[in-house]
C-alpha positions in Angstrom: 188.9 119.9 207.2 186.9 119.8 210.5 186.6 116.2 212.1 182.9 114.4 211.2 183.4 112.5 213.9 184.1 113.1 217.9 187.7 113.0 219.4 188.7 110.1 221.9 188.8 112.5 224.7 185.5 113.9 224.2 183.9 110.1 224.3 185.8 109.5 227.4 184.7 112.7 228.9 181.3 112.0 228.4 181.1 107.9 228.8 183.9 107.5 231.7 181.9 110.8 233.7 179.7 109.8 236.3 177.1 112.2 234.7 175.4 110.9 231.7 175.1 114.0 230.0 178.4 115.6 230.6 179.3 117.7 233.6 176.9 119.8 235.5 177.0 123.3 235.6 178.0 125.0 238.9 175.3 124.6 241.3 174.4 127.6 243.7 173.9 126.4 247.3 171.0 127.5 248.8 171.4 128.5 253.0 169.2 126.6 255.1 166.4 128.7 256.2 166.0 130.1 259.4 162.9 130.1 261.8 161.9 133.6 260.7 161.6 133.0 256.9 158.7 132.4 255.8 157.7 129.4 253.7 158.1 129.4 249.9 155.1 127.2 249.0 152.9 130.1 251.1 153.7 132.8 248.5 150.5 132.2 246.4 148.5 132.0 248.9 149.9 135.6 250.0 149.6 136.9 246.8 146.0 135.6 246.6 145.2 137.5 250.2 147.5 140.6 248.7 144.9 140.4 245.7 141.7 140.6 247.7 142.8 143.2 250.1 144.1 145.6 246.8 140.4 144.9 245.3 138.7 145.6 249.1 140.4 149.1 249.2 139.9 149.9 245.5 135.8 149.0 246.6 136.3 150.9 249.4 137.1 154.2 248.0 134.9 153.5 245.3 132.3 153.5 247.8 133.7 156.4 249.4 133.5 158.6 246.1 129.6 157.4 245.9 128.7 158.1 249.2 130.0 161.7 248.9 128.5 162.7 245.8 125.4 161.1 247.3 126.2 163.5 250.4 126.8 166.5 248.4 123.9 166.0 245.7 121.9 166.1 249.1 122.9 168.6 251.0 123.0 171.1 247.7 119.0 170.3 247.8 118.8 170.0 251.4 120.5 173.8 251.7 122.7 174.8 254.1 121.7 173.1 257.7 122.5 175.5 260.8 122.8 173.6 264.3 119.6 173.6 266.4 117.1 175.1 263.2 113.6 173.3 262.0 115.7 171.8 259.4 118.5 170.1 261.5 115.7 168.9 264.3 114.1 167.3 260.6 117.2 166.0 259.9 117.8 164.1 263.0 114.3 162.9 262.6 114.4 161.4 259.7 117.8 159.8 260.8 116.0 158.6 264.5 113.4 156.7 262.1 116.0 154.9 259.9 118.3 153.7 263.0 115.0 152.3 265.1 113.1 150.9 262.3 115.8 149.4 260.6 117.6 147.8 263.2 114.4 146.7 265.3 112.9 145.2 262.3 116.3 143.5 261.6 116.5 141.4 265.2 112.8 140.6 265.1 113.8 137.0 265.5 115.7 137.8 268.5 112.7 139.6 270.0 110.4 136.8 269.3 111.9 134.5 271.1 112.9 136.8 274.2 109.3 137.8 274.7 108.6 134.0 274.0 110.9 132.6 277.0 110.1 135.4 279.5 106.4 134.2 279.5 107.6 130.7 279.5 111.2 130.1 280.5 111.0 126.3 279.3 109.7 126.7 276.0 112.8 127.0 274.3 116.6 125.9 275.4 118.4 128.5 273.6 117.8 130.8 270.4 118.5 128.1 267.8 116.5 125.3 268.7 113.6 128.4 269.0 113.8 129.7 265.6 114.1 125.4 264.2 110.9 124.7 265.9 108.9 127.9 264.7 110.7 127.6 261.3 109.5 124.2 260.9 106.1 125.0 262.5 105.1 128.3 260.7 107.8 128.7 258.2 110.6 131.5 257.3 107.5 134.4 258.0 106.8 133.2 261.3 110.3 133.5 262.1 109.9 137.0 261.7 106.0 137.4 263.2 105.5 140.8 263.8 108.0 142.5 261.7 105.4 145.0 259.9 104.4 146.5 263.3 107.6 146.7 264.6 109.2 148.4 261.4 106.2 150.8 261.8 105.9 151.5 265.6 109.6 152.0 266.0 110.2 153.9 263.2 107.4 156.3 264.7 109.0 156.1 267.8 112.8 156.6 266.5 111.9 159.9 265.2 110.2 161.0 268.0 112.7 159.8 270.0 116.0 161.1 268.4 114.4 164.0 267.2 113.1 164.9 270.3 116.2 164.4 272.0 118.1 167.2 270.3 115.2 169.2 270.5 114.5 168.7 274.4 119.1 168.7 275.3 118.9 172.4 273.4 115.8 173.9 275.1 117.1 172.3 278.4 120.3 173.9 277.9 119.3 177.4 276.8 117.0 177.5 280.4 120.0 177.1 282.6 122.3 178.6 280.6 125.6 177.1 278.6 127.7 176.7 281.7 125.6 175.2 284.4 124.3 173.1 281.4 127.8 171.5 280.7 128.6 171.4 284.3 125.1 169.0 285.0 125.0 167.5 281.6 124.0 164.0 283.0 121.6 165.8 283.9 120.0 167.8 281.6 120.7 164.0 278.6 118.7 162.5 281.4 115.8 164.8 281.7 116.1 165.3 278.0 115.8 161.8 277.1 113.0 161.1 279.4 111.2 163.6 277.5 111.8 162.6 274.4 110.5 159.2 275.4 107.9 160.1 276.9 106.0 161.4 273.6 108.1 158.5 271.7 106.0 156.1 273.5 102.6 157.3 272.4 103.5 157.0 268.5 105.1 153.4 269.1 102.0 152.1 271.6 99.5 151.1 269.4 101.9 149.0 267.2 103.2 147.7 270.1 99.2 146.2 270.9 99.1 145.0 267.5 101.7 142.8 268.5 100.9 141.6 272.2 97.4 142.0 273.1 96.8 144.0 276.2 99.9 146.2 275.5 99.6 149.4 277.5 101.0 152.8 277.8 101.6 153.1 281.5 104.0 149.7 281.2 105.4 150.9 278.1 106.6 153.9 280.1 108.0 152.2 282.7 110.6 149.8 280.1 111.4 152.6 277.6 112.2 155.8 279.8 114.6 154.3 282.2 116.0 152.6 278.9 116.5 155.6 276.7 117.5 157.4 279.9 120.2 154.7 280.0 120.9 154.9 276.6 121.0 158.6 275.8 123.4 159.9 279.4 125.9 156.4 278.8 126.2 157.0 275.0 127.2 160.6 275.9 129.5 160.3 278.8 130.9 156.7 276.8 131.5 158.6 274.0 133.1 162.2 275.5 135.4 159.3 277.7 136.8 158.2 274.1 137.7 161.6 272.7 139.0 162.6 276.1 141.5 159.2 275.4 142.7 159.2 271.9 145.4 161.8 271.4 144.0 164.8 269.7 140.4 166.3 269.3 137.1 165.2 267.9 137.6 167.5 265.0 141.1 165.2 264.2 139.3 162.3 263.0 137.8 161.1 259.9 134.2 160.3 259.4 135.2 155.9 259.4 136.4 157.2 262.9 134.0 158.9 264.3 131.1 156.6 263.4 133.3 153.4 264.9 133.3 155.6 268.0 129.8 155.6 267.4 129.4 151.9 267.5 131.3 151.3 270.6 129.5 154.3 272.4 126.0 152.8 271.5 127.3 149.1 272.0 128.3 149.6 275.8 125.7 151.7 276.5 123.2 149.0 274.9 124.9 146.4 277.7 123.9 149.2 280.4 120.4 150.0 278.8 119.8 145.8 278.9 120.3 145.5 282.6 118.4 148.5 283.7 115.0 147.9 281.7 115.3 144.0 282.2 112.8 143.4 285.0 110.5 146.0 283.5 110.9 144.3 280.0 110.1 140.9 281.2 107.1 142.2 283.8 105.5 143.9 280.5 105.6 140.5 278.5 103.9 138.7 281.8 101.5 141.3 282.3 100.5 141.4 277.8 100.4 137.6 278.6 98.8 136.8 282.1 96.6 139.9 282.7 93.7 138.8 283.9 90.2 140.7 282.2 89.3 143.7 284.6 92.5 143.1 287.0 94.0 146.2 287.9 97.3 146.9 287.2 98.8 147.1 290.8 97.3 143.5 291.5 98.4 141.9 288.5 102.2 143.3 289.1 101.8 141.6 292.4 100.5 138.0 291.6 102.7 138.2 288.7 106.3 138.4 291.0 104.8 136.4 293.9 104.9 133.5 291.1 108.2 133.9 289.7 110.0 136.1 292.4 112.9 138.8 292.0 115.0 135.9 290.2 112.6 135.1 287.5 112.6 139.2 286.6 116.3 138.4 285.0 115.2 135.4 283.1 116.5 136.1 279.4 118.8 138.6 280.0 121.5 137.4 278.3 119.9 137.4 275.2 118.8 140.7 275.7 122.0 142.0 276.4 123.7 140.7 273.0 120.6 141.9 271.3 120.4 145.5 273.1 123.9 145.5 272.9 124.2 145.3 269.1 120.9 146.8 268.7 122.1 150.1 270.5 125.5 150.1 269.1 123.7 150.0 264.9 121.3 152.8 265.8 123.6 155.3 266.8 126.4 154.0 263.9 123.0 154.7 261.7 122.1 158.0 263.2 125.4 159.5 262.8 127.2 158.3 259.8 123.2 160.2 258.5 123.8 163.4 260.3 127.4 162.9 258.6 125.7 162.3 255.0 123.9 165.5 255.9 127.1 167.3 256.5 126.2 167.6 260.6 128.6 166.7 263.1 128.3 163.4 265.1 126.3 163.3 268.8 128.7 163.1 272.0 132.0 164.6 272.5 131.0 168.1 272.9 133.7 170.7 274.2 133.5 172.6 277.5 132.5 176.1 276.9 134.7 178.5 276.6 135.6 179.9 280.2 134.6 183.8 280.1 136.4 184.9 283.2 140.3 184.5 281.3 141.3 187.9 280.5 
């Protein structure tokens, strides 16, 4: 019959046994680990940022799928848009509005207190302690003072402005013909632009006296068409410079490309379009601020530099230029990724024509 009771070398085994609960099992030896291991108490947190980037993607094409059936449902009622017809100079129209009242209406802060420190340079230190006082002084609305003329005027001058632009670079290019046209295209975005802005500013001038009393055409015109001049012939040569340095064509990339090309077209030619229409920016918030009643325009420019000199025409700029910058760089990631929406191709990067004399 089986023993009830355990043998005398199995109570030795397990009382005489330096291990209280009989011997351990074989135990697996693990290698030191080297320099380029990683940690094993990071895992989770890996798996956490493996997580988020799996749900960012699956957002991501879900927003892709929206925004083409939005795309689609719209061009089926839009109809078929052919390049350089009243419906695709409509088109960029309506796109010209929503990238300059948009974005102008989204850095009225900024503007606020630019215009504020070029008529008095020691009002404010620096952009924060600005927006603290007037916050605490007028509240969140008089942070953004001005916002309803400024949506209104630039959207009126965004359309005019983009719209005209294609317009004007067509017409332009159809009087000299396709090949002198390519060969002087700084030229002919220049003159283009110029003209565009030049009706641009008539639509966007009276909101613009809404906002600073004694705002004038004639000064208007002298900070917005060397700006858009700027912005239009950089943007374009920026942009062609790109395409001419990734490997393949245009036509290659995807829409998320071309509208980041966009962005950094638009962006660096903001940073040019800062520093050309700064002294003219800055005169045009003296002149709404200091004109005297009945003093002519001449002699007001005049007493206005003898008092703060070529240097003072540069106070602010740095503000300016990260707020042109981004300004700039939004309005043309706007104005394409719409004429993409649209099913139009995106502005800049245009091939030479083709060269008639080959055989």
């Amino acid at each position: 019959m089986p023993l009830l009771f355990p043998t005398q070398g199995t109570l030795s085994e397990v009382f005489s046994s330096s291990y209280p609960f009989g011997a351990p099992k074989s135990e697996v030896v693990q290698p030191p680990r080297t320099k380029h291991q990683a940690r094993s108490e990071l895992y989770p947190a890996w798996s956490v940022v493996d997580d988020a980037k799996a749900k960012t993607v699956q957002l991501s094409d879900a927003a892709a799928q929206e925004f083409e059936k939005a795309s689609s449902k719209a061009q089926a009622k839009a109809g078929k848009i052919e390049l350089y017809s009243a419906k695709y100079y409509a088109a960029c129209t309506f796109g010209g509005l929503m990238a300059c009242g948009l974005t102008h209406t989204a850095v009225t802060p900024l503007d606020l207190v630019k215009c504020r420190r070029q008529v008095d340079s020691k009002m404010y230190k620096g952009n924060f302690e600005a927006w603290g006082k007037i916050g605490r002084a007028e509240g969140f609305r008089g942070i953004y003072t001005g916002w309803g003329p400024t949506f209104f005027g630039y959207s009126a001058q965004g359309a005019f402005k983009y719209g005209g632009y294609e317009f004007f670079k067509k017409f332009y290019a159809d009087l000299v013909g396709e090949e002198t046209a390519y060969k002087y295209k700084t030229s002919l975005y220049l003159t283009a632009s110029a003209t565009a802005e030049f009706i641009a500013d008539v639509a966007l001038c009276p909101f613009e006296a809404v906002k600073r009393a004694g705002a004038g055409l004639v000064p208007l015109w002298g900070r917005q068409i060397p700006y858009t001049m700027m912005k239009f012939a950089s943007f374009e040569t920026i942009v062609e410079m790109i395409y001419a340095r990734l490997p393949g064509t245009k036509a290659d990339y995807g829409k998320g490309a071309q509208t980041a090309v966009s962005f950094t077209g638009g962006y660096l030619a903001g940073i040019l379009c800062a520093i050309v229409s700064h002294p003219a920016d800055v005169m045009v918030s003296k002149l709404n601020a200091n004109r005297q009643p009945g003093e002519a325009f001449g002699v007001a420019m005049g007493r206005i530099y003898k008092d703060i000199g070529f240097a003072g025409l540069w106070n602010g700029l740095p503000v300016r230029i990260v707020m042109i910058g981004t300004l700039t760089g939004l309005q043309w990631m706007i104005y394409d990724y719409f004429k993409i929406f649209m099913g139009l191709p995106t502005t800049g990067g245009a091939a030479p024509p083709p060269n008639k004399n080959v055989a």
